[in-house]
N, C-alpha and C positions, 0 to 999 in steps of 0.2 A: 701506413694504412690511410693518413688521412688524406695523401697525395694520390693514394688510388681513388679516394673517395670524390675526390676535384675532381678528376681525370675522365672517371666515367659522369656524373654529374656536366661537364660540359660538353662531353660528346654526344649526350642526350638532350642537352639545348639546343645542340646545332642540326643534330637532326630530325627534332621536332622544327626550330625554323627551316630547314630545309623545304621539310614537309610544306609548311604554312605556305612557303613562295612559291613554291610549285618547282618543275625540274629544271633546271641550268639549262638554257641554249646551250646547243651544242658546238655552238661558233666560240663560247664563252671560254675560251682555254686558258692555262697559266700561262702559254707562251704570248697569248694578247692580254694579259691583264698584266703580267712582267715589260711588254710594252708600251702600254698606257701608262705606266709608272716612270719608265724611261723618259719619256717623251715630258710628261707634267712638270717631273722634278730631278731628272736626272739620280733618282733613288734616294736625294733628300729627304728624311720624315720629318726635317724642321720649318721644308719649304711653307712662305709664304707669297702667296700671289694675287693677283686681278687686285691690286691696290687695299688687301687684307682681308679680302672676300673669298681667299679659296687657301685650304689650309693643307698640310700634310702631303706623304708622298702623290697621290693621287690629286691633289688641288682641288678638294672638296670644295664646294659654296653650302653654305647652308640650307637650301632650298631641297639643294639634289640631298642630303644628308636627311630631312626632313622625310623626304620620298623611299627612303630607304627604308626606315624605319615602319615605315605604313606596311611597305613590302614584307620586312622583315621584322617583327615586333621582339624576337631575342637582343636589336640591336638598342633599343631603351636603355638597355641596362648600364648605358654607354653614356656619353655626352657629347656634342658638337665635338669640344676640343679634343676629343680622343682620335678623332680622324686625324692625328700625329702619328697616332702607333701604328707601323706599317699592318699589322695583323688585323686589327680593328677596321682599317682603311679599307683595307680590300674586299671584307665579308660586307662592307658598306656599299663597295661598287661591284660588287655580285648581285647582291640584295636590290642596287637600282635599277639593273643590267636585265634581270632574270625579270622584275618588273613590265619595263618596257620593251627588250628586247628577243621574244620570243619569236622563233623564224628567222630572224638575224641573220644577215653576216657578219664575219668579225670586221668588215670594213663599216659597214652600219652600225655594230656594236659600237664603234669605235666614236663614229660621228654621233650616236647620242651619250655617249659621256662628255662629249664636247660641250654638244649643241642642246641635248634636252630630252624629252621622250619625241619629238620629232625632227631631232636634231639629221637623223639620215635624210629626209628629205630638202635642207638646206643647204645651197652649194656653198657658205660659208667655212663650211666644214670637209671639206674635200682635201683641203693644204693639208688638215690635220690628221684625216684620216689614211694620206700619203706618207707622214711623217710615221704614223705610228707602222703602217706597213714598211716602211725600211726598217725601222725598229727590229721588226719581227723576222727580218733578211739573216 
C-alpha cells in the first residue's frame, strides 16, 4: 500500500511540474535526449567533465541545473549532485530544454544544451549538434 502510495504521490509531482513548465517541444524526443546522453558521456552517470564543471550522464554545469530548476521547481527537491542519477538528469535537461527550447529543432535543442539558451544561434555548436545527429542515425 505504501508503494502505491509513492507511486501515485510522484506521478502527481511530475505532472503538476509538467504542468508548471509548460508542454515538451515536440522536437524534444527520447531518441534526442538518449543522444545527447551518448554524445556527453557515452551513458556514464559517473561522468565527470569541463575540468569538474559538468557532472553526470548529461554533463550538467551548474548554472544550466540552476535554470532547470526555475523551470521546473519539483526539481528542488533534488540537489546539484544528483544530476549523477541518470533519471534525475534528464527531467533536468527536459526542464531546461522545454524552458528555452520551445519551436526547436531537435538540432537547436541540441546546440542549446551545448551552448546555452542561445546556444542555437552560435556556430560553436554546429560540431556538436553534428555529433549528436549521428548519434541519433
Amino acid at each position: 500500500m505504501k508503494r502505491q502510495m509513492m507511486i501515485a504521490t510522484v506521478a502527481a509531482c511530475l505532472t503538476c511540474a509538467a504542468a508548471f513548465a509548460g508542454p515538451r517541444p515536440p522536437a524534444l524526443t527520447d531518441s534526442l535526449l538518449d543522444a545527447i546522453r551518448a554524445v556527453e558521456s557515452g551513458g556514464d552517470d559517473s561522468a565527470v567533465g569541463d575540468d569538474g564543471r559538468a557532472i553526470g550522464p548529461y554533463q550538467i554545469h551548474k548554472a544550466y541545473w540552476v535554470d532547470a530548476c526555475a523551470a521546473d521547481p519539483s526539481l528542488r527537491s533534488g540537489t546539484y549532485a544528483d544530476c549523477f542519477d541518470a533519471v534525475y538528469a534528464r527531467r533536468v535537461v527536459v526542464a531546461y530544454l522545454t524552458r528555452y527550447g520551445r519551436g526547436r529543432t531537435a538540432e537547436e535543442l541540441a546546440r542549446i544544451h551545448n551552448g546555452g539558451p542561445r546556444g542555437h544561434r552560435k556556430s560553436a555548436t554546429l560540431e556538436y549538434a553534428a555529433k549528436v545527429r549521428a548519434a541519433m542515425e
